[in-house]
mmCIF file of the N, C-alpha and C atoms, coordinates in Angstrom:
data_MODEL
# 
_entry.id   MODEL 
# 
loop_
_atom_site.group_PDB 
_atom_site.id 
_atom_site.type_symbol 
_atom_site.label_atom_id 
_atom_site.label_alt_id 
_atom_site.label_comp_id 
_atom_site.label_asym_id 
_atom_site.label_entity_id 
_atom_site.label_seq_id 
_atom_site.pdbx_PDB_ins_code 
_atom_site.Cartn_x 
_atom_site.Cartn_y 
_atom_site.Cartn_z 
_atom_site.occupancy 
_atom_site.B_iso_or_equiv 
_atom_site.pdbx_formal_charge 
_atom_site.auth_seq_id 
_atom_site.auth_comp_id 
_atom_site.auth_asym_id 
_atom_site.auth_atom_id 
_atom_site.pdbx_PDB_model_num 
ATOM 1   N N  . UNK A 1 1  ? 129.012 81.640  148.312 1.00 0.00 ? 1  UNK A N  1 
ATOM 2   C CA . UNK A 1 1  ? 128.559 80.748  147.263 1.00 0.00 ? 1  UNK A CA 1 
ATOM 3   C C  . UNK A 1 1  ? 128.198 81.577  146.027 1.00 0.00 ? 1  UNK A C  1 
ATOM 4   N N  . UNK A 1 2  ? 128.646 80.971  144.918 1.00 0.00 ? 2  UNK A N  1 
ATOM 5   C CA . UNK A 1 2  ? 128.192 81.677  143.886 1.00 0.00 ? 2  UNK A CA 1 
ATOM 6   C C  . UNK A 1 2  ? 126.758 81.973  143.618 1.00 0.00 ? 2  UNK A C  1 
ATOM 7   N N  . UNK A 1 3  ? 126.163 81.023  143.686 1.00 0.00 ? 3  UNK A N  1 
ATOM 8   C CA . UNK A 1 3  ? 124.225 81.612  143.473 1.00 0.00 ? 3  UNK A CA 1 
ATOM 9   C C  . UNK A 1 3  ? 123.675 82.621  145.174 1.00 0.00 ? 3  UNK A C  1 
ATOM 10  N N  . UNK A 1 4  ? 124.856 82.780  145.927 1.00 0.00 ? 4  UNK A N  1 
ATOM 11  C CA . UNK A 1 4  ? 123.359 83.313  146.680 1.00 0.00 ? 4  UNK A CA 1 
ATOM 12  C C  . UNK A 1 4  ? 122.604 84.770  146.113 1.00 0.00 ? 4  UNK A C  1 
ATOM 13  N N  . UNK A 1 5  ? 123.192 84.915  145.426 1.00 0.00 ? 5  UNK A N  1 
ATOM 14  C CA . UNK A 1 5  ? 122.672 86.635  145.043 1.00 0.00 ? 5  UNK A CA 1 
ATOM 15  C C  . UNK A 1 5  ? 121.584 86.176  144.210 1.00 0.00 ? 5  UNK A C  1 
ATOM 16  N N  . UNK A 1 6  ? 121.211 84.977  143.660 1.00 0.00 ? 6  UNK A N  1 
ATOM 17  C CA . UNK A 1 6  ? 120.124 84.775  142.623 1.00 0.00 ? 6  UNK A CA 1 
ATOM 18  C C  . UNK A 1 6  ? 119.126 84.486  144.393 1.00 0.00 ? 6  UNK A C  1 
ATOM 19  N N  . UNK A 1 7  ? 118.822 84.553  145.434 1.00 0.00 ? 7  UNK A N  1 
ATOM 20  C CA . UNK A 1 7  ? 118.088 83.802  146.506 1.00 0.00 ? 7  UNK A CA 1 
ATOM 21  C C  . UNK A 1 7  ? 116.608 84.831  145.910 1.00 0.00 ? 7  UNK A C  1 
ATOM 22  N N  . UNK A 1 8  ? 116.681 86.242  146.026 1.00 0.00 ? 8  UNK A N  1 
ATOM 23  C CA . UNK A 1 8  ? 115.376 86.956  145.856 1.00 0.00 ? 8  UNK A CA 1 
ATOM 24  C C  . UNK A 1 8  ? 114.865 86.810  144.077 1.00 0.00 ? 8  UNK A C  1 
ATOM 25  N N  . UNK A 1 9  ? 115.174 86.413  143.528 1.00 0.00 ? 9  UNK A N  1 
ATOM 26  C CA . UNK A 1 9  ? 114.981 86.123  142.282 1.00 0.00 ? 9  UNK A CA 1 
ATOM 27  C C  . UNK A 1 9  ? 113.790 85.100  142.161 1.00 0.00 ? 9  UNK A C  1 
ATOM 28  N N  . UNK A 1 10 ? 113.163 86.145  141.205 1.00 0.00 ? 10 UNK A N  1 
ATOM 29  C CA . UNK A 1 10 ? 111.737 85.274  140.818 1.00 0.00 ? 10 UNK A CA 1 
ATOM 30  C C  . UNK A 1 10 ? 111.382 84.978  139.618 1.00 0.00 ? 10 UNK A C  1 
ATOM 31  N N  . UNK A 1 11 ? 111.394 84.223  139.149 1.00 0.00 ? 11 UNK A N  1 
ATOM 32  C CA . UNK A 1 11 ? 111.517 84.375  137.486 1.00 0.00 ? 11 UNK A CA 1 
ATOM 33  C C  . UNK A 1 11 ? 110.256 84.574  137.295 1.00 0.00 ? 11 UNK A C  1 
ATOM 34  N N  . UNK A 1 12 ? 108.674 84.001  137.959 1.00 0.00 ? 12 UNK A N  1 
ATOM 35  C CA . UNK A 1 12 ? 107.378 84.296  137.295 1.00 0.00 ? 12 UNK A CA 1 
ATOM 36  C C  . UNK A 1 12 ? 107.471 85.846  137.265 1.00 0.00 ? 12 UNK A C  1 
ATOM 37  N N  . UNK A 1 13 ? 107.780 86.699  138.462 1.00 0.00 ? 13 UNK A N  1 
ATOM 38  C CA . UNK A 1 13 ? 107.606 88.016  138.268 1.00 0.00 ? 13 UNK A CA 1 
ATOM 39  C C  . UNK A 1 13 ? 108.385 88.401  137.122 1.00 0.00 ? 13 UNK A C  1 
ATOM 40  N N  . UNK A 1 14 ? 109.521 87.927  136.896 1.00 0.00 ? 14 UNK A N  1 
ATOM 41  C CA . UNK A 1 14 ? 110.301 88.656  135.557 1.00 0.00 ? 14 UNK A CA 1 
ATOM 42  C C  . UNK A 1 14 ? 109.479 88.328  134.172 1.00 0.00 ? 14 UNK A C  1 
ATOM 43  N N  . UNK A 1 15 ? 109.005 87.275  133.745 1.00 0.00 ? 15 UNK A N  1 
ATOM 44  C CA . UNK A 1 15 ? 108.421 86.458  132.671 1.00 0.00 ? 15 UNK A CA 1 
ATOM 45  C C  . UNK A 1 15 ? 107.465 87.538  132.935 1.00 0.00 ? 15 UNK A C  1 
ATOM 46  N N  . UNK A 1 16 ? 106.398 87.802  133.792 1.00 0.00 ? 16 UNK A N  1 
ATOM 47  C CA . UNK A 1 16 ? 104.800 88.659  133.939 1.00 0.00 ? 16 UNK A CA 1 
ATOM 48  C C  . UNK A 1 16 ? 105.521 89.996  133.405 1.00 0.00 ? 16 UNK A C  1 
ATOM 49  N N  . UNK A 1 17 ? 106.404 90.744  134.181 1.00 0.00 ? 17 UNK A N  1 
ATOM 50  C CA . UNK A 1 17 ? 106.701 91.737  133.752 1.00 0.00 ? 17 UNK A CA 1 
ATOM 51  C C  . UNK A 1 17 ? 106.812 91.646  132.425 1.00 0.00 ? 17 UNK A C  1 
ATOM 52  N N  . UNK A 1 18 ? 108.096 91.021  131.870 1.00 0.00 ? 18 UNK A N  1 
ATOM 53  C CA . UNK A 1 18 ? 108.414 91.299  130.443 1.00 0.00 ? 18 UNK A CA 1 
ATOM 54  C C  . UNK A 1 18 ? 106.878 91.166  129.597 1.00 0.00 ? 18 UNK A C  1 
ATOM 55  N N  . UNK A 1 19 ? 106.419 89.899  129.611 1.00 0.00 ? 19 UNK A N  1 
ATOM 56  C CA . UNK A 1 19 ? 104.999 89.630  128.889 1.00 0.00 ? 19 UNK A CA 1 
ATOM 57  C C  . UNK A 1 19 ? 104.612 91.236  128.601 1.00 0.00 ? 19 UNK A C  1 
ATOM 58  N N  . UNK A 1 20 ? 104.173 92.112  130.379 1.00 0.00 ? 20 UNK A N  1 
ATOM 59  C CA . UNK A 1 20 ? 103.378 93.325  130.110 1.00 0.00 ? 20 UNK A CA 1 
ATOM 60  C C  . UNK A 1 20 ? 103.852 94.433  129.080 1.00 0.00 ? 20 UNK A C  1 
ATOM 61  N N  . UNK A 1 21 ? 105.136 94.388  129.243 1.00 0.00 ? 21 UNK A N  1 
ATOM 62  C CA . UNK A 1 21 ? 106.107 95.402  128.623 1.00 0.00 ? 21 UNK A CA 1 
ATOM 63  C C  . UNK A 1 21 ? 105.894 95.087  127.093 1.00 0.00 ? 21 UNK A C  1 
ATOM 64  N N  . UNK A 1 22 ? 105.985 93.876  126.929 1.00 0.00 ? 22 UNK A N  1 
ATOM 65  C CA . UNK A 1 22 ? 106.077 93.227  125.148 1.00 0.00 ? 22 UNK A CA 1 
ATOM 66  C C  . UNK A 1 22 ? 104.535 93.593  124.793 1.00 0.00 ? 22 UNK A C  1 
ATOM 67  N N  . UNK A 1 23 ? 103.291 93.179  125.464 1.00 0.00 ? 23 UNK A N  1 
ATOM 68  C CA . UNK A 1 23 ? 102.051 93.890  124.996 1.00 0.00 ? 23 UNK A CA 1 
ATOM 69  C C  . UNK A 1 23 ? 102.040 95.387  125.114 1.00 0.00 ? 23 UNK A C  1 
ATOM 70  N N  . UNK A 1 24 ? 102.838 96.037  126.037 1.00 0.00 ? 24 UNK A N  1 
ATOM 71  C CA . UNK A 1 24 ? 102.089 97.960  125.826 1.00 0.00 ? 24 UNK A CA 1 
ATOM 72  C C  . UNK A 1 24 ? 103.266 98.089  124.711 1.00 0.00 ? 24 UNK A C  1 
ATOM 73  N N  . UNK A 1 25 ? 104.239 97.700  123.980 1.00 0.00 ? 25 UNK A N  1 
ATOM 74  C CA . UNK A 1 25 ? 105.120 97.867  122.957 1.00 0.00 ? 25 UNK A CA 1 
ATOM 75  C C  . UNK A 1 25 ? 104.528 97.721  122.396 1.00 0.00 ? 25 UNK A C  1 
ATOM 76  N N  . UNK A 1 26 ? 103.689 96.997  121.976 1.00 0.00 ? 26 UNK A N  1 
ATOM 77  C CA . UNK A 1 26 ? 102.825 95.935  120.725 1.00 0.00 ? 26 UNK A CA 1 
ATOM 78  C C  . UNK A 1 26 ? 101.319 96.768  120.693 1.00 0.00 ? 26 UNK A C  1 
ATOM 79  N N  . UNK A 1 27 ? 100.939 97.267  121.391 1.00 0.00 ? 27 UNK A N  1 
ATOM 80  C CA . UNK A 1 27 ? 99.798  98.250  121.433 1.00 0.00 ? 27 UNK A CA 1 
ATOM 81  C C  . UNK A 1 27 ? 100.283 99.647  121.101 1.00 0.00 ? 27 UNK A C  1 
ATOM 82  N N  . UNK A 1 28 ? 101.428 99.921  121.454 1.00 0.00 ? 28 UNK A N  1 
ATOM 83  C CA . UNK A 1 28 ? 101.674 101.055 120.680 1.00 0.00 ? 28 UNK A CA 1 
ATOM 84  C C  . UNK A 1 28 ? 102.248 101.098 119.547 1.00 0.00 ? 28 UNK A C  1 
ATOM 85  N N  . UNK A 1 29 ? 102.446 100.254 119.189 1.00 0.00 ? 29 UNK A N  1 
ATOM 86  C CA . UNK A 1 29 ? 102.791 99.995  117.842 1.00 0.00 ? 29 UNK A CA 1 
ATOM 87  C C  . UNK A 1 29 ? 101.940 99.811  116.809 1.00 0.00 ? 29 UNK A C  1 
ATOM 88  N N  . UNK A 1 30 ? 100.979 98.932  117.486 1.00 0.00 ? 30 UNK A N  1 
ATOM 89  C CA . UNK A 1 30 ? 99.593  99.049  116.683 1.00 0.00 ? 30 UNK A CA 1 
ATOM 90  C C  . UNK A 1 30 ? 98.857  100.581 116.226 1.00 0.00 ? 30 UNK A C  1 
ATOM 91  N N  . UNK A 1 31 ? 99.081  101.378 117.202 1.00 0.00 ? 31 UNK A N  1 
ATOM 92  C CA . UNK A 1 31 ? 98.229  102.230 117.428 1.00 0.00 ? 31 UNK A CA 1 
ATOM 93  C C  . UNK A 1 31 ? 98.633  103.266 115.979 1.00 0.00 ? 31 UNK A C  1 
ATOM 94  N N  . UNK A 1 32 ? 100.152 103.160 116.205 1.00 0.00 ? 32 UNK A N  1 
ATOM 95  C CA . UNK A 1 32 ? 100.647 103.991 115.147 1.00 0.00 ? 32 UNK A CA 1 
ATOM 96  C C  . UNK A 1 32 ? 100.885 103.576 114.092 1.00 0.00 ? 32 UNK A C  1 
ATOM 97  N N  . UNK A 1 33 ? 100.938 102.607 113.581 1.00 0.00 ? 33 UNK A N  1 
ATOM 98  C CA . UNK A 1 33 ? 100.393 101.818 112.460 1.00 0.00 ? 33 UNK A CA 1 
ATOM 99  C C  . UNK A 1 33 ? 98.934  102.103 112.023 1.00 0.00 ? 33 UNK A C  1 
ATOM 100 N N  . UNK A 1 34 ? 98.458  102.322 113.124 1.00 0.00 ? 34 UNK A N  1 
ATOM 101 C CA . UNK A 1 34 ? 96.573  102.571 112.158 1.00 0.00 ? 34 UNK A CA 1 
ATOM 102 C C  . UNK A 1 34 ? 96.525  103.962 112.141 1.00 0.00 ? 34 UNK A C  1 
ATOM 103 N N  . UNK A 1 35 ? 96.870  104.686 113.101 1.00 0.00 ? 35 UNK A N  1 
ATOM 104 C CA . UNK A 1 35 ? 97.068  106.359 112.721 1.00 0.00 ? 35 UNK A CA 1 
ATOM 105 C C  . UNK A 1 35 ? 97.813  106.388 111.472 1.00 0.00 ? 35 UNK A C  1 
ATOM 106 N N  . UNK A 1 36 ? 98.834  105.296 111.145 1.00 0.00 ? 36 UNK A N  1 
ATOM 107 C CA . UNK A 1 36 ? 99.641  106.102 109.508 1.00 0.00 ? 36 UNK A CA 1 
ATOM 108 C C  . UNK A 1 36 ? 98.035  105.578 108.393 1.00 0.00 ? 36 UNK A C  1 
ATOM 109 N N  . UNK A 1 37 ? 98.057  104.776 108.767 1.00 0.00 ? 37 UNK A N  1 
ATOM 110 C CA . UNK A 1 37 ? 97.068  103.619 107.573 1.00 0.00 ? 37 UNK A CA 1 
ATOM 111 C C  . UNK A 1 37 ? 95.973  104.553 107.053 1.00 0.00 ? 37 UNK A C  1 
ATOM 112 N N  . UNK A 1 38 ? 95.062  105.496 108.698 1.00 0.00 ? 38 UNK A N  1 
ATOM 113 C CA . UNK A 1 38 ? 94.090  106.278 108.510 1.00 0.00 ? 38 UNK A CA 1 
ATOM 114 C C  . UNK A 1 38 ? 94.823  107.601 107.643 1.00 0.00 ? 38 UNK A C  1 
ATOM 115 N N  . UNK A 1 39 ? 95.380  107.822 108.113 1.00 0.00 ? 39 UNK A N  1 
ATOM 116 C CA . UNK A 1 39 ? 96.536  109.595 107.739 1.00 0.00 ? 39 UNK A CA 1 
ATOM 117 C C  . UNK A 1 39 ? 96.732  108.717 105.537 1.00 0.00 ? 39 UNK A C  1 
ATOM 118 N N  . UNK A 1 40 ? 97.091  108.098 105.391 1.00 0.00 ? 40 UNK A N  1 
ATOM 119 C CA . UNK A 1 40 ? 97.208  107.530 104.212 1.00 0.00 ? 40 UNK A CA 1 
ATOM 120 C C  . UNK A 1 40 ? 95.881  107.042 103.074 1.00 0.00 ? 40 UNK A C  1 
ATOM 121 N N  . UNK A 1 41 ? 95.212  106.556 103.998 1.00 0.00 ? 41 UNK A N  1 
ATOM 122 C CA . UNK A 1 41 ? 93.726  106.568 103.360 1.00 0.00 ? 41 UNK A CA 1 
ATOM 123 C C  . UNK A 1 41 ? 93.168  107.833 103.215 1.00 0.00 ? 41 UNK A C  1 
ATOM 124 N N  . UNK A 1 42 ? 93.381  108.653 103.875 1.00 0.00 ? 42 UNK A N  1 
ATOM 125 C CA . UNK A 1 42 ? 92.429  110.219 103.986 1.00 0.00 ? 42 UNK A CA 1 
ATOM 126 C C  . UNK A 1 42 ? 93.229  110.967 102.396 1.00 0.00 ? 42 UNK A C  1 
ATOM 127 N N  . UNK A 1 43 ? 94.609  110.936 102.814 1.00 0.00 ? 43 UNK A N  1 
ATOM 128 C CA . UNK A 1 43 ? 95.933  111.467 102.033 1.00 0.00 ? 43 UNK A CA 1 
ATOM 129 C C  . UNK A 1 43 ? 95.645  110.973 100.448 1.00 0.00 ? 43 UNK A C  1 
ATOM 130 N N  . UNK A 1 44 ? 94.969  109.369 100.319 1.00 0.00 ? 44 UNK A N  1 
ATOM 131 C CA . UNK A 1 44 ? 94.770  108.326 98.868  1.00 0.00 ? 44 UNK A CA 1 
ATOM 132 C C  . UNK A 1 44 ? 93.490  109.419 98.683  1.00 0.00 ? 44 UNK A C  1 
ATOM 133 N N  . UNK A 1 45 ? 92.717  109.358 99.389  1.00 0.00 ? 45 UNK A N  1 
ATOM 134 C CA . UNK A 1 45 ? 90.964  110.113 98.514  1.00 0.00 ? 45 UNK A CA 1 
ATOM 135 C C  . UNK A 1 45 ? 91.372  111.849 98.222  1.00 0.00 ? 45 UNK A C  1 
ATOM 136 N N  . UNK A 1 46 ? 92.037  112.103 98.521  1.00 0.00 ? 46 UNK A N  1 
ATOM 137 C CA . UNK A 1 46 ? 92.430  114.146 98.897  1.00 0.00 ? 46 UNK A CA 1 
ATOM 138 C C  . UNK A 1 46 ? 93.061  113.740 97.384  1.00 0.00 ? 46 UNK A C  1 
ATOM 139 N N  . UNK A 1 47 ? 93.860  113.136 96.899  1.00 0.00 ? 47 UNK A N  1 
ATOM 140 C CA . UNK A 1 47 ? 94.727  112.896 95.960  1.00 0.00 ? 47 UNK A CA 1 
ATOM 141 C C  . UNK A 1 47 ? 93.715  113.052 94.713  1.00 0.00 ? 47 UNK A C  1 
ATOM 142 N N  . UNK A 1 48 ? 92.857  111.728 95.094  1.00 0.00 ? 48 UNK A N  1 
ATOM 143 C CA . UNK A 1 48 ? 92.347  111.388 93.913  1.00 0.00 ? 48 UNK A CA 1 
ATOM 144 C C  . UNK A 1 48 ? 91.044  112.697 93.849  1.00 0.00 ? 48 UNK A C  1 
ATOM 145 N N  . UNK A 1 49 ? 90.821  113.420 94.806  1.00 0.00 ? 49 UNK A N  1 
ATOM 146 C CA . UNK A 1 49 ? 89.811  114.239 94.329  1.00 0.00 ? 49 UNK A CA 1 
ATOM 147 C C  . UNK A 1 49 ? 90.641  115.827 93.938  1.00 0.00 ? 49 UNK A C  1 
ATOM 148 N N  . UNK A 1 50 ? 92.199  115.765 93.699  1.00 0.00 ? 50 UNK A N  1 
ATOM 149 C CA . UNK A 1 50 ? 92.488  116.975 93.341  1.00 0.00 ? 50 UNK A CA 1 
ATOM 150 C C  . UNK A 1 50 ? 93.272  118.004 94.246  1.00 0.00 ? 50 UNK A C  1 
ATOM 151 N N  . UNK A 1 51 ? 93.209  117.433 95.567  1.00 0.00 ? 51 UNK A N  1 
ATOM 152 C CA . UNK A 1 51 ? 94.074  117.916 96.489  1.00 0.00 ? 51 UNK A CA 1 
ATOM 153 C C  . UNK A 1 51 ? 95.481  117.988 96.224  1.00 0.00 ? 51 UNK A C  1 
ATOM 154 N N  . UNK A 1 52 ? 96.372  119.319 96.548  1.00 0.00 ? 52 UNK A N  1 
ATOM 155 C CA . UNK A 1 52 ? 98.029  119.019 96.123  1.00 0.00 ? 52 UNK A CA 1 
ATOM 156 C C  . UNK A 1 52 ? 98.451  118.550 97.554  1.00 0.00 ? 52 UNK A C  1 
ATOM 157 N N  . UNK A 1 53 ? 99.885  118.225 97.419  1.00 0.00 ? 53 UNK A N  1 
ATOM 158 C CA . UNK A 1 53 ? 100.424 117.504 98.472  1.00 0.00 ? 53 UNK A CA 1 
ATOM 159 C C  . UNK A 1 53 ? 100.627 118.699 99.666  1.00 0.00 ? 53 UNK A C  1 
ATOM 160 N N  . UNK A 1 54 ? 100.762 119.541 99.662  1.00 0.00 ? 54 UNK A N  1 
ATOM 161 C CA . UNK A 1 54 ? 101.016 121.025 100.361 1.00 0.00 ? 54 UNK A CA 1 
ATOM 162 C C  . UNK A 1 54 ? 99.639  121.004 101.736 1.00 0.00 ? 54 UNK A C  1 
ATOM 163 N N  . UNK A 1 55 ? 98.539  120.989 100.827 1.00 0.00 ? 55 UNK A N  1 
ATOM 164 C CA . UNK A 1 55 ? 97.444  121.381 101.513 1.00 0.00 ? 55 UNK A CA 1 
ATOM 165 C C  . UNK A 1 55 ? 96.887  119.898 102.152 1.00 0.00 ? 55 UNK A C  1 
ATOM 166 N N  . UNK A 1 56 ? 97.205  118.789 101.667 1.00 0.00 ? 56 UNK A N  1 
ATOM 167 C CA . UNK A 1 56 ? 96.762  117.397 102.226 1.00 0.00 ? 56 UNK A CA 1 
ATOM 168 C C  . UNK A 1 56 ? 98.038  117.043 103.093 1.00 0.00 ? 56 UNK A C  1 
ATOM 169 N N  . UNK A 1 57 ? 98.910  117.788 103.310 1.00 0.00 ? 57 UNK A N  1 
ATOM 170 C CA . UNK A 1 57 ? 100.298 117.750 104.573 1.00 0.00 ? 57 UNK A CA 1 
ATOM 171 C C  . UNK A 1 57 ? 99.689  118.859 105.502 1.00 0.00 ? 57 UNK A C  1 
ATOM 172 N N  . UNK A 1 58 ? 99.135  119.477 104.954 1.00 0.00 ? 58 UNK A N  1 
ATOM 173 C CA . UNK A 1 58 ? 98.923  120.611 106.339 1.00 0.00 ? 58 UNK A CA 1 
ATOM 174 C C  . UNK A 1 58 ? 97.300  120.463 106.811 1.00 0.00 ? 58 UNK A C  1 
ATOM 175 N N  . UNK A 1 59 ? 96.563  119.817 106.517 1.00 0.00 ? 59 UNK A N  1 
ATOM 176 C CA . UNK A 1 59 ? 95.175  119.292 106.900 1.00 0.00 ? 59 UNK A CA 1 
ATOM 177 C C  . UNK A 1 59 ? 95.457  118.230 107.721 1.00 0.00 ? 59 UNK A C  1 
ATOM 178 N N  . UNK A 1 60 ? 95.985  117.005 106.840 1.00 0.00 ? 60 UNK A N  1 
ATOM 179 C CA . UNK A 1 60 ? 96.254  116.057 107.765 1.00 0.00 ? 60 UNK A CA 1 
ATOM 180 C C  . UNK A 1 60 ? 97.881  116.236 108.900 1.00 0.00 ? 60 UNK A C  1 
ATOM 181 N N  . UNK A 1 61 ? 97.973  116.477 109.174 1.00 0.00 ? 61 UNK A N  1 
ATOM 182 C CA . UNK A 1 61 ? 99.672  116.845 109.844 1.00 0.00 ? 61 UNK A CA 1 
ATOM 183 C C  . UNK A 1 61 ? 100.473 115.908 109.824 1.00 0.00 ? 61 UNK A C  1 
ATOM 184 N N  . UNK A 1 62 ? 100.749 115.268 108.556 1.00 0.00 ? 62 UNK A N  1 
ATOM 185 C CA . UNK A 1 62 ? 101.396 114.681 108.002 1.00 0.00 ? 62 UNK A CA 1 
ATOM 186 C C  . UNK A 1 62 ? 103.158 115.917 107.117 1.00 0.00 ? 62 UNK A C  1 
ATOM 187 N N  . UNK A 1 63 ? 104.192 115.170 107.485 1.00 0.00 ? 63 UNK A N  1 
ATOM 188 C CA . UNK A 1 63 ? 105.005 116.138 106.753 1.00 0.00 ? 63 UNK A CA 1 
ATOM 189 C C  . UNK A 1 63 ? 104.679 115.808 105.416 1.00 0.00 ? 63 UNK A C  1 
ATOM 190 N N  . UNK A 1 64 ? 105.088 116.921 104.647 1.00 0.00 ? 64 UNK A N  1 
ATOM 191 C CA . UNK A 1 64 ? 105.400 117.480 103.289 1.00 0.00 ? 64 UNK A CA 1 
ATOM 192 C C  . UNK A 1 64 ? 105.827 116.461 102.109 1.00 0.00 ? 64 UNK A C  1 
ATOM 193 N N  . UNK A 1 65 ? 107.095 115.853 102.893 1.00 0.00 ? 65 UNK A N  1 
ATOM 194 C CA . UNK A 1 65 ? 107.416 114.675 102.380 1.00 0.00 ? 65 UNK A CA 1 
ATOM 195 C C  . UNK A 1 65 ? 107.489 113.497 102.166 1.00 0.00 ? 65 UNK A C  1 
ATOM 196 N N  . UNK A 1 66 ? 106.504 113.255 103.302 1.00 0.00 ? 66 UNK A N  1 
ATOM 197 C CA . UNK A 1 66 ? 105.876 111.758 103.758 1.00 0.00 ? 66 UNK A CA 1 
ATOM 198 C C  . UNK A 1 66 ? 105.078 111.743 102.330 1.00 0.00 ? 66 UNK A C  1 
ATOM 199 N N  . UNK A 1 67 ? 104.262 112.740 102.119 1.00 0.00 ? 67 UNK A N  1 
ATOM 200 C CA . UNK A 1 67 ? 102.896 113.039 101.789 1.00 0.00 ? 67 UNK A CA 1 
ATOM 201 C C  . UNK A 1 67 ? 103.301 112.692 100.250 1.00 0.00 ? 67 UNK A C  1 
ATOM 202 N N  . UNK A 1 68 ? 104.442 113.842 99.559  1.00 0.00 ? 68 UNK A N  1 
ATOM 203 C CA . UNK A 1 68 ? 105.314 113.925 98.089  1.00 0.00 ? 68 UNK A CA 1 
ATOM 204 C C  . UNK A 1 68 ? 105.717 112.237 97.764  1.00 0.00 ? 68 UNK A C  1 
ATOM 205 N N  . UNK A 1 69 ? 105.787 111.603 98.963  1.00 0.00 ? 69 UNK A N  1 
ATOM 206 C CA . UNK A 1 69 ? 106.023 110.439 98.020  1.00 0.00 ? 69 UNK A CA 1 
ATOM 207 C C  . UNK A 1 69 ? 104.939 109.129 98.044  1.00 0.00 ? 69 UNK A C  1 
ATOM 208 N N  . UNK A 1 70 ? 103.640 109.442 98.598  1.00 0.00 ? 70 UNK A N  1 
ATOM 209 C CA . UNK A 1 70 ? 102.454 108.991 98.512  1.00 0.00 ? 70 UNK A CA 1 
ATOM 210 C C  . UNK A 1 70 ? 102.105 109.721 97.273  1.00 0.00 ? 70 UNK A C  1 
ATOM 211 N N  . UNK A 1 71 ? 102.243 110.825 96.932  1.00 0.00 ? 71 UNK A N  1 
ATOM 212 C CA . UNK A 1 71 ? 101.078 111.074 95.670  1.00 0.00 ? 71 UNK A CA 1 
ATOM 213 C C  . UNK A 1 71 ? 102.283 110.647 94.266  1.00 0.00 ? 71 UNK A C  1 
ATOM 214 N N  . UNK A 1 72 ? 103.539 111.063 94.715  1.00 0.00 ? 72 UNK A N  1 
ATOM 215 C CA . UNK A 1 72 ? 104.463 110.148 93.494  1.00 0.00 ? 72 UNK A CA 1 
ATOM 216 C C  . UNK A 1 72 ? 103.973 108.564 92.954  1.00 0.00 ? 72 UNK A C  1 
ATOM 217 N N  . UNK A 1 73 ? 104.194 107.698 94.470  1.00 0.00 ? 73 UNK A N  1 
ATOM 218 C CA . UNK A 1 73 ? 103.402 106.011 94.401  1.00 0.00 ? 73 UNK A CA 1 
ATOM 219 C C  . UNK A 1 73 ? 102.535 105.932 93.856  1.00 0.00 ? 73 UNK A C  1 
ATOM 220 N N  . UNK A 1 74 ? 101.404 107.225 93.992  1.00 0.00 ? 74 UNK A N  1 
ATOM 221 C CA . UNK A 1 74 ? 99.692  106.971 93.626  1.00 0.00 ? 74 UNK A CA 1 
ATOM 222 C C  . UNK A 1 74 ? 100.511 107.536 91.937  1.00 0.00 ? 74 UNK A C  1 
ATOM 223 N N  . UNK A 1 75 ? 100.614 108.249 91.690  1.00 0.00 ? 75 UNK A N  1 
ATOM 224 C CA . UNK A 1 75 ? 101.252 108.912 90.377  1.00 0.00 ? 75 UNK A CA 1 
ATOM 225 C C  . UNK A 1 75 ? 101.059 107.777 89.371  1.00 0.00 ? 75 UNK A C  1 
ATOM 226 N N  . UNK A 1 76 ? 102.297 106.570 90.341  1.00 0.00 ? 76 UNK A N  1 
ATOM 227 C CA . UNK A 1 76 ? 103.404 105.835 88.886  1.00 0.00 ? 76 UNK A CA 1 
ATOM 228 C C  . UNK A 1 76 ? 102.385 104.815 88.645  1.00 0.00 ? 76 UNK A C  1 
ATOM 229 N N  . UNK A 1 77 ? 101.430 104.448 90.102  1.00 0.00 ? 77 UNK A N  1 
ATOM 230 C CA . UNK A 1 77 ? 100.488 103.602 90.118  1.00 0.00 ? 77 UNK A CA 1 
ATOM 231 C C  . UNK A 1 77 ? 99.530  103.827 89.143  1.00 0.00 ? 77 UNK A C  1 
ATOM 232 N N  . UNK A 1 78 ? 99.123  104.695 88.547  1.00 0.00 ? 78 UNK A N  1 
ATOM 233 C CA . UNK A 1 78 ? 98.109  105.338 87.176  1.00 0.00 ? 78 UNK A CA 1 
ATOM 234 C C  . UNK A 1 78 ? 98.654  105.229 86.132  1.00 0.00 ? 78 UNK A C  1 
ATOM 235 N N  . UNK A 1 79 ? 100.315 105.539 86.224  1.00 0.00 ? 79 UNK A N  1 
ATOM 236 C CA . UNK A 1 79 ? 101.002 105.442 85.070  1.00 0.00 ? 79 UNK A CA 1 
ATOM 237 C C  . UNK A 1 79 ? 101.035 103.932 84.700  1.00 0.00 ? 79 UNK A C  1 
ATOM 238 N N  . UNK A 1 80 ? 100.982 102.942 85.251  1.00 0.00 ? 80 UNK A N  1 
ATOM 239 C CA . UNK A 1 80 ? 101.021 101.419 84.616  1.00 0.00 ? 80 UNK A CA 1 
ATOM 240 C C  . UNK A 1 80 ? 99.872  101.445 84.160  1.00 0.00 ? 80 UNK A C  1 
# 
């Protein structure tokens, strides 16, 4: 018969599983979203008190160039 291979098939266990999988995705996603947010807030005050991008990439361990185009944004953002 075509369905017997579906006989051990459980769909609540599949639905529970996936659910768990879609929240620890979603928690780690969060997580690194607020690590950039914090790394970017620290990166916005270093800026505005005079810090170059060199030394606020190697404090915060943020790359070089993440960093070059946060203080460019903050830059053009002064320039309006």
């Amino acid at each position: 018969m075509l369905f017997d291979s579906f006989e051990g098939y459980d769909i609540q266990k599949v639905r529970k599983k996936s659910r768990e999988e879609g929240r620890k995705a979603g928690r780690k996603a969060g997580k690194k979203q607020g690590a950039e947010a914090k790394a970017r807030y620290a990166a916005r005050n270093m800026y505005a008190r005079g810090f170059g991008a060199e030394e606020t990439a190697g404090l915060l361990g943020e790359s070089l160039e993440t960093v070059k185009e946060w203080y460019q944004s903050w830059s053009e953002e002064s320039d309006s």
